[in-house]
py3Dmol code that shows the C-alpha trace and the ligand (Angstrom):
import py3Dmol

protein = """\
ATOM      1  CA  UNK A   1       0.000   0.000   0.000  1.00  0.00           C
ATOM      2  CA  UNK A   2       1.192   3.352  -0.600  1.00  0.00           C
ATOM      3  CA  UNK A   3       1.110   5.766   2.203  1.00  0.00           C
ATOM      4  CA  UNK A   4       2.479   8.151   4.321  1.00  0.00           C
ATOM      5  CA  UNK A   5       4.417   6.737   7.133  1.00  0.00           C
ATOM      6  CA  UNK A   6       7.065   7.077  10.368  1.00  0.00           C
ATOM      7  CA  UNK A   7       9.230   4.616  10.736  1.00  0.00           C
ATOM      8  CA  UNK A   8      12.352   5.088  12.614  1.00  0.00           C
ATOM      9  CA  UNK A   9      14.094   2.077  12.030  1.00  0.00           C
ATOM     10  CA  UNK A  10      14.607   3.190   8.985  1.00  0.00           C
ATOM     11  CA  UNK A  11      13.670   6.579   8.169  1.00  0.00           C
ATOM     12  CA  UNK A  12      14.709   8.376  11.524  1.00  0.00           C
ATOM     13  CA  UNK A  13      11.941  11.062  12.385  1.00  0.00           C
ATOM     14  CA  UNK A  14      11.181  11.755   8.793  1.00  0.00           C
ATOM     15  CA  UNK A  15       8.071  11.668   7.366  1.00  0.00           C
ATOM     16  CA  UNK A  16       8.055  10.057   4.381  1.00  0.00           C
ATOM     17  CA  UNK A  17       5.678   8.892   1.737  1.00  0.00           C
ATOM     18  CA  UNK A  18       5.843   4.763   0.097  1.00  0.00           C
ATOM     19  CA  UNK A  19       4.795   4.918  -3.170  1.00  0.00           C
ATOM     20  CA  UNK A  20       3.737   1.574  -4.410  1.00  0.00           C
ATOM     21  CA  UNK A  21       6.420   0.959  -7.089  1.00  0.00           C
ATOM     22  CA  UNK A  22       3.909  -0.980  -9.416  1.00  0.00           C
ATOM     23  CA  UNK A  23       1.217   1.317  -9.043  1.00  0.00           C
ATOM     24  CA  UNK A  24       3.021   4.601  -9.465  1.00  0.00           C
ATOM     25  CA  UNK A  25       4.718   3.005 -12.389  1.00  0.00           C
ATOM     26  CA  UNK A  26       1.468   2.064 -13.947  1.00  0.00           C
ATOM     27  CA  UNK A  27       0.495   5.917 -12.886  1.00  0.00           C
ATOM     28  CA  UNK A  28       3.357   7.266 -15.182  1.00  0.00           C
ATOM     29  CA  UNK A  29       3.470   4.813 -18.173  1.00  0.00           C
ATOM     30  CA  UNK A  30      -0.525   5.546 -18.431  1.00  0.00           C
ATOM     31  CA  UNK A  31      -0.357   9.497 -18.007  1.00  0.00           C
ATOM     32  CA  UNK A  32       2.950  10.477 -19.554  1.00  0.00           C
ATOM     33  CA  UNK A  33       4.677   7.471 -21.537  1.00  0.00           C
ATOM     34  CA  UNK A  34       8.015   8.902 -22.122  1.00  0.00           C
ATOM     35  CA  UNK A  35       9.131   4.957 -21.419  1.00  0.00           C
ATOM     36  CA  UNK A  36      11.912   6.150 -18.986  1.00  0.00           C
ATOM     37  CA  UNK A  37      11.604   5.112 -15.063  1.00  0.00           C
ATOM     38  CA  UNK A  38       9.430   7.452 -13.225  1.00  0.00           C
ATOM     39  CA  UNK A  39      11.654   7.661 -10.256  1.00  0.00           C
ATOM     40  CA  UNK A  40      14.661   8.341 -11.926  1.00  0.00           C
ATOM     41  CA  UNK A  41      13.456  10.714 -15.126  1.00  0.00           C
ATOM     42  CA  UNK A  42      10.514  12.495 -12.713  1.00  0.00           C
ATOM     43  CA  UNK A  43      10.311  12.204  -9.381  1.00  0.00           C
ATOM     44  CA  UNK A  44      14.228  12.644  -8.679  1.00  0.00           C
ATOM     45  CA  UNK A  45      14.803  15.745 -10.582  1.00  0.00           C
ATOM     46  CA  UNK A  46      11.455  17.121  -9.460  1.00  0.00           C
ATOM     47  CA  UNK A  47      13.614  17.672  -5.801  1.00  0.00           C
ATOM     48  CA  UNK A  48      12.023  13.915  -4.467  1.00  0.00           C
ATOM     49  CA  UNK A  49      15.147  11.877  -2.119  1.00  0.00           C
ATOM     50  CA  UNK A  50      14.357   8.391  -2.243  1.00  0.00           C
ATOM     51  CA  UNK A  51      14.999   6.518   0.972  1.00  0.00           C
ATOM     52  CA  UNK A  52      15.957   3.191   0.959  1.00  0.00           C
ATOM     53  CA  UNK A  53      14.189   1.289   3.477  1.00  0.00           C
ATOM     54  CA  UNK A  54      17.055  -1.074   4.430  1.00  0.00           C
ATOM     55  CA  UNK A  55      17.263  -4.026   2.029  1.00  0.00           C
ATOM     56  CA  UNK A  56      13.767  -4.945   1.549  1.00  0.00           C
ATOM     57  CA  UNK A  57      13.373  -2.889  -1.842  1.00  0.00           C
ATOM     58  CA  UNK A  58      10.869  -0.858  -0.353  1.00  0.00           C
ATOM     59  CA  UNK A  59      11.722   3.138   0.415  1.00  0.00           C
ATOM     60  CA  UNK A  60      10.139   6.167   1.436  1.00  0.00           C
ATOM     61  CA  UNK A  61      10.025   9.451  -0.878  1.00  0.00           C
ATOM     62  CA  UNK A  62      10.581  13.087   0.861  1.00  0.00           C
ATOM     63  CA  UNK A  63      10.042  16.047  -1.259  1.00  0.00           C
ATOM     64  CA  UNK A  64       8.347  19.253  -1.391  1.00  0.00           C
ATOM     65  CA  UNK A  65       5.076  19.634  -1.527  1.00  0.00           C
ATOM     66  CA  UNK A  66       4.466  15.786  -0.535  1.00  0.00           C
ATOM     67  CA  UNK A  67       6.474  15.549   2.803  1.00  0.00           C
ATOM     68  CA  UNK A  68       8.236  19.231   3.420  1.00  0.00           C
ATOM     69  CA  UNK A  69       6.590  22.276   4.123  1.00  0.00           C
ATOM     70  CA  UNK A  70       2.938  20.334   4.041  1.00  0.00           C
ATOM     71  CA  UNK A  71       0.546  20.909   6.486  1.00  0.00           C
ATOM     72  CA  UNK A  72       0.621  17.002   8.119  1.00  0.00           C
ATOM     73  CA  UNK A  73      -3.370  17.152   8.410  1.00  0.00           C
ATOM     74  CA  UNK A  74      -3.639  17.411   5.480  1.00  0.00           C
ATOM     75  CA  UNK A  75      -1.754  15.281   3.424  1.00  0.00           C
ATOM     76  CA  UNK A  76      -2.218  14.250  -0.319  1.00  0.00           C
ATOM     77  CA  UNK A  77       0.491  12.431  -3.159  1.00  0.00           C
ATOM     78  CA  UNK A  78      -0.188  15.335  -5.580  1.00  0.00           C
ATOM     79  CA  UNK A  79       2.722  16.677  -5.343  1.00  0.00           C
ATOM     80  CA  UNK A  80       4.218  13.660  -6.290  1.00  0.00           C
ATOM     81  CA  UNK A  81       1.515  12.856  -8.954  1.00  0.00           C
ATOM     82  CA  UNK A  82       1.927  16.297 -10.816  1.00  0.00           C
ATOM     83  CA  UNK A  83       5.999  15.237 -10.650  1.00  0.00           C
ATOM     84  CA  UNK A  84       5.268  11.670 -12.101  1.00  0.00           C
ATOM     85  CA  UNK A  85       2.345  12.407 -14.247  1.00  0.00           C
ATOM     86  CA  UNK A  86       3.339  16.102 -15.799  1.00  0.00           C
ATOM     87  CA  UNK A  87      -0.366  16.715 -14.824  1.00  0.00           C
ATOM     88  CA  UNK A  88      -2.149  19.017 -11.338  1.00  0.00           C
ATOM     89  CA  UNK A  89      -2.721  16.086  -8.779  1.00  0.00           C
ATOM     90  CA  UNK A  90      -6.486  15.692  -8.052  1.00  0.00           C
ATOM     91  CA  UNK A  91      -6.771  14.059  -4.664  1.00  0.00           C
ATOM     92  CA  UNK A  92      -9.259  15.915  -2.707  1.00  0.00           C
ATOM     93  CA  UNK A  93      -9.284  13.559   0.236  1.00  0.00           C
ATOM     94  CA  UNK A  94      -6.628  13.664   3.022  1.00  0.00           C
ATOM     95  CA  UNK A  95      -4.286  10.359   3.793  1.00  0.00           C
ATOM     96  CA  UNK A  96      -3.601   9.646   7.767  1.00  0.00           C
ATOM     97  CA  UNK A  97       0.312   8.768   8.848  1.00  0.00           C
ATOM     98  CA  UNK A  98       0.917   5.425   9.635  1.00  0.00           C
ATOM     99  CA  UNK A  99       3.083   5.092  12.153  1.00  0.00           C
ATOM    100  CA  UNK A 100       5.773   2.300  12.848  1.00  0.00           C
ATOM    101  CA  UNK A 101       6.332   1.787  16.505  1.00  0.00           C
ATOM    102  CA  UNK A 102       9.712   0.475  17.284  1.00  0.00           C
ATOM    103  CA  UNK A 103      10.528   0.829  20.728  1.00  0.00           C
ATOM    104  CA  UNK A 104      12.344  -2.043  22.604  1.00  0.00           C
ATOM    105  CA  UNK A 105       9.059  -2.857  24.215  1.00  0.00           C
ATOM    106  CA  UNK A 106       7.040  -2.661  21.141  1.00  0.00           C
ATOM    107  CA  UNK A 107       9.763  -5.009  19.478  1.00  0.00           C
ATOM    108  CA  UNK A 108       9.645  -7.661  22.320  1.00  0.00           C
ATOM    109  CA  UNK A 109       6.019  -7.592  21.991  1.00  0.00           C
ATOM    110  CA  UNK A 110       6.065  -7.966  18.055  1.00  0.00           C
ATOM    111  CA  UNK A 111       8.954 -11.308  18.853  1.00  0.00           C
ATOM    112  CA  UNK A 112       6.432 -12.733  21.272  1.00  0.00           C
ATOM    113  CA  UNK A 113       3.782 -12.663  18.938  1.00  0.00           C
ATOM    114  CA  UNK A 114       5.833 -14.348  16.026  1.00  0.00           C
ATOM    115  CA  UNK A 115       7.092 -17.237  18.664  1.00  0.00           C
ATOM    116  CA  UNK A 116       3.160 -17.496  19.746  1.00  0.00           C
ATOM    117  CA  UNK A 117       1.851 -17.854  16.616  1.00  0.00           C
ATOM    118  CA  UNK A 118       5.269 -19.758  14.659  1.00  0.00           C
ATOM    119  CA  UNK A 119       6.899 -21.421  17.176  1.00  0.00           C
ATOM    120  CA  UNK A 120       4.331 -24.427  17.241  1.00  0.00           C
ATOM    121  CA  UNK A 121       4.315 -25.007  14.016  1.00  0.00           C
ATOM    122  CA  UNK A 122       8.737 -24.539  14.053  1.00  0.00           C
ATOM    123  CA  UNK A 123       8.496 -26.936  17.033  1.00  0.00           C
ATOM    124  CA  UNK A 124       5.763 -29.675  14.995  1.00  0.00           C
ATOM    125  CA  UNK A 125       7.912 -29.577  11.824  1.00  0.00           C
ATOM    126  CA  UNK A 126      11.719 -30.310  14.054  1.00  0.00           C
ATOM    127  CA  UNK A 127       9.455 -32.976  16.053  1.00  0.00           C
ATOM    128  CA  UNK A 128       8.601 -34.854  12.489  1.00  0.00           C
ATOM    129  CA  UNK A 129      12.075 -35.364  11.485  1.00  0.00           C
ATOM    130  CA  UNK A 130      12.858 -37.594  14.635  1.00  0.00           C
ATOM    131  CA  UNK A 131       9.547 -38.868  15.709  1.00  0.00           C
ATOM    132  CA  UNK A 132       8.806 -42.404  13.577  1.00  0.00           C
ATOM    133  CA  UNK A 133       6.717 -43.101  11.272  1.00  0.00           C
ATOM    134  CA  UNK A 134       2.913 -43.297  12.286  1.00  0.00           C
ATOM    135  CA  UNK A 135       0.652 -46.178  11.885  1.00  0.00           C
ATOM    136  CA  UNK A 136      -1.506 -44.441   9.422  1.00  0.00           C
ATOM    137  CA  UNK A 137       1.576 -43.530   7.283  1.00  0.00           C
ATOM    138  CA  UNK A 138       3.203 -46.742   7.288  1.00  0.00           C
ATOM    139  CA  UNK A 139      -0.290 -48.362   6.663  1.00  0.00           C
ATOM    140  CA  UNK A 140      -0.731 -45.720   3.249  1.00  0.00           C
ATOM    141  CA  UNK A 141       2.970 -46.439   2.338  1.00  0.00           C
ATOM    142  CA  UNK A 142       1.806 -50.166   2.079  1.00  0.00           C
ATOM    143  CA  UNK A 143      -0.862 -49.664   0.174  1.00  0.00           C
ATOM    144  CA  UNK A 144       0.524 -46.644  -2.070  1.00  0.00           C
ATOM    145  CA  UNK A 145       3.618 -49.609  -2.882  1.00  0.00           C
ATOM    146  CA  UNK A 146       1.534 -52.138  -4.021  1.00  0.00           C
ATOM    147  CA  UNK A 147       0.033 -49.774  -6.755  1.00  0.00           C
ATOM    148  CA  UNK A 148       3.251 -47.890  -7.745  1.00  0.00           C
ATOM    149  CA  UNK A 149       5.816 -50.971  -7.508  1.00  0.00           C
ATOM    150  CA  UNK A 150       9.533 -51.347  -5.620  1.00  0.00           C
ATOM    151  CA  UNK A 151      11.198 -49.725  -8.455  1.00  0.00           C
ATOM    152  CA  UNK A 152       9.065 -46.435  -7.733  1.00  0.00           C
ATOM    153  CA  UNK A 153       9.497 -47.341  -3.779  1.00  0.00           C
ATOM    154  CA  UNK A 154      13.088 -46.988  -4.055  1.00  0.00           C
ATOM    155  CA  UNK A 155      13.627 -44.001  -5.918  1.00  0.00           C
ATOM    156  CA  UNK A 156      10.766 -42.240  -4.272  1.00  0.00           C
ATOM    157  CA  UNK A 157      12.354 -43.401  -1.070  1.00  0.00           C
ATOM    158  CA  UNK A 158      15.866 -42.041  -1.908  1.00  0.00           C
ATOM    159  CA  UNK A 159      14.443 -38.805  -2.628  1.00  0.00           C
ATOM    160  CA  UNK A 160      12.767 -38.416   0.689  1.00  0.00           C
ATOM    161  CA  UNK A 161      15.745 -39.850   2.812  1.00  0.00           C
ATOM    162  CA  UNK A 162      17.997 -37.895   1.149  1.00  0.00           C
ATOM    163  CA  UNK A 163      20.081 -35.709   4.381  1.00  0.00           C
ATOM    164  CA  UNK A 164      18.501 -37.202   6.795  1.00  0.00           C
ATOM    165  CA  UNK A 165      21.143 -40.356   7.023  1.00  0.00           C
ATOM    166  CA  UNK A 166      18.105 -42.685   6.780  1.00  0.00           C
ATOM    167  CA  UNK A 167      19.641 -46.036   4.710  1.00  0.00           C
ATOM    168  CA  UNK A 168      18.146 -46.655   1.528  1.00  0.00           C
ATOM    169  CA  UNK A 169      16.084 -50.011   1.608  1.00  0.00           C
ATOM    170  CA  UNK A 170      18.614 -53.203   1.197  1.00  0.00           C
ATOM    171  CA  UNK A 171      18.237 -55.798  -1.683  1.00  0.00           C
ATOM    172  CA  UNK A 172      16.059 -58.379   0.306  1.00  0.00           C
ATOM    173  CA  UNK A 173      14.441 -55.726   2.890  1.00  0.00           C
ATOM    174  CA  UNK A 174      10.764 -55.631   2.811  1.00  0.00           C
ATOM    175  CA  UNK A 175       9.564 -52.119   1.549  1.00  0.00           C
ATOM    176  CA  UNK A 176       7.066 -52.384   5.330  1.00  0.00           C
ATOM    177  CA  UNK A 177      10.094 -52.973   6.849  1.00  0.00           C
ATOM    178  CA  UNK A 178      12.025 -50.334   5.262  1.00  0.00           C
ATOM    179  CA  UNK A 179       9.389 -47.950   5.956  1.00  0.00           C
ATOM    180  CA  UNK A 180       9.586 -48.641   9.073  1.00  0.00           C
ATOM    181  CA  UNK A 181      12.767 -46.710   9.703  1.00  0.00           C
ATOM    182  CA  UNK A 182      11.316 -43.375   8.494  1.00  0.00           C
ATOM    183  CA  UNK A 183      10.700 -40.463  10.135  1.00  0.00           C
ATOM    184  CA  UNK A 184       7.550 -38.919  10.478  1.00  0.00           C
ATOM    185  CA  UNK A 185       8.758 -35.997   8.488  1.00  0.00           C
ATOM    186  CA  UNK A 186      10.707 -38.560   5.583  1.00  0.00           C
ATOM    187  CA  UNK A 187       7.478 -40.750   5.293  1.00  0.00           C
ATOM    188  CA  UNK A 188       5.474 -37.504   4.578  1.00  0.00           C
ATOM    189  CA  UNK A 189       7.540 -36.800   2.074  1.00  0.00           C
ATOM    190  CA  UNK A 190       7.608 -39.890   0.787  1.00  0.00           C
ATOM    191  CA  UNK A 191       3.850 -40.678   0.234  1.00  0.00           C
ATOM    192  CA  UNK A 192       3.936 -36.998  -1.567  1.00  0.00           C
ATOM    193  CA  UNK A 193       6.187 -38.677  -4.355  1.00  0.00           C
ATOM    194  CA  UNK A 194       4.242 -41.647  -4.370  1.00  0.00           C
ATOM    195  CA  UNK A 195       1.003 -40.253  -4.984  1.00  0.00           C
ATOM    196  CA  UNK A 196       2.113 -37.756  -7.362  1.00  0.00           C
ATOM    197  CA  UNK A 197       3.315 -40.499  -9.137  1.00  0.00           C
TER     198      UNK A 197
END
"""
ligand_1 = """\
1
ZN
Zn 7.658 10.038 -17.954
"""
view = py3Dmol.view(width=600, height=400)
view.addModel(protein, "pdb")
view.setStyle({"model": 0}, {"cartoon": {"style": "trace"}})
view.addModel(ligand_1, "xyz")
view.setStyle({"model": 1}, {"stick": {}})
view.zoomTo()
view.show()
């Protein structure tokens, strides 16, 4: 979303504006098609900085008329629109600041919220790469080999061992019995190869 925004992570106590690169560009090839980047041929000389916004690719614009010397109740992109465009802005509504909170405790709030909600699922996906096998899967495996064949076992099954330092299934080993010494996690795999078969 484009928008005005403080973030001082990365922008210090600037207010800045983040133009959606693929909707200003569609913006500018529509209303002046000169074919050159709008940032560099428009917006730049027109007296815009770009920020970078560390190394996500995003960035914040300052400039006159869109971020200096604007009253901050009243904000609108058409400075920035006349710049890109060659033509008078016509926003007539006013955009709000969102604002980027990045205090230590604000930060150690946001981590908590990521372990909450990922951590589970981190914790579930470690678990299947030593926990066995289940039933169930072992049970489908059976079933999934007689309709595929060994040949189609074993090559599936190398695939899905692979890095884990599971052994490949021996010349007279059952393919139950090789099963067997999967991992949840490997077995998974596994029956994905065999059914997309
Ligand atoms: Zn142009």
């Amino acid at each position: 979303m484009s928008g005005f925004a403080r973030d001082t992570k990365y922008y210090g106590d600037r207010l800045v504006y983040e133009p959606l690169e693929s909707k200003w560009r569609g913006y500018h090839a529509q209303h002046c098609g000169c074919g050159q980047d709008w940032l560099e041929a428009h917006a730049v000389p027109a007296g815009f900085t770009v920020i970078p916004r560390g190394r996500t690719g995003y960035y914040g614009l300052v400039g006159p008329g869109l971020t200096e010397g604007v009253d901050e109740e009243k904000l609108t992109a058409n400075a920035l629109w006349e710049a890109a465009t060659g033509k008078p802005g016509a926003q007539t509504w006013y955009e709000s600041v969102r604002v980027t909170c990045r205090s230590p405790e604000v930060e150690a709030a946001r981590k908590a919220e990521n372990e909450r909600v990922y951590g589970p699922r981190r914790e579930r996906a470690a678990q299947a790469k030593t926990e066995p096998a289940t039933e169930a899967q072992l049970k489908y495996l059976a079933t999934l080999v007689e309709k595929v064949g060994k040949e189609r076992f074993d090559a599936e099954f190398a695939k899905a061992v692979k890095g884990t330092g599971i052994e490949l299934r021996r010349p007279r080993e059952r393919t139950a019995t090789a099963a067997k010494r999967l991992t949840k996690a490997a077995a998974r795999k596994l029956i994905t190869g065999l059914v997309g078969y």
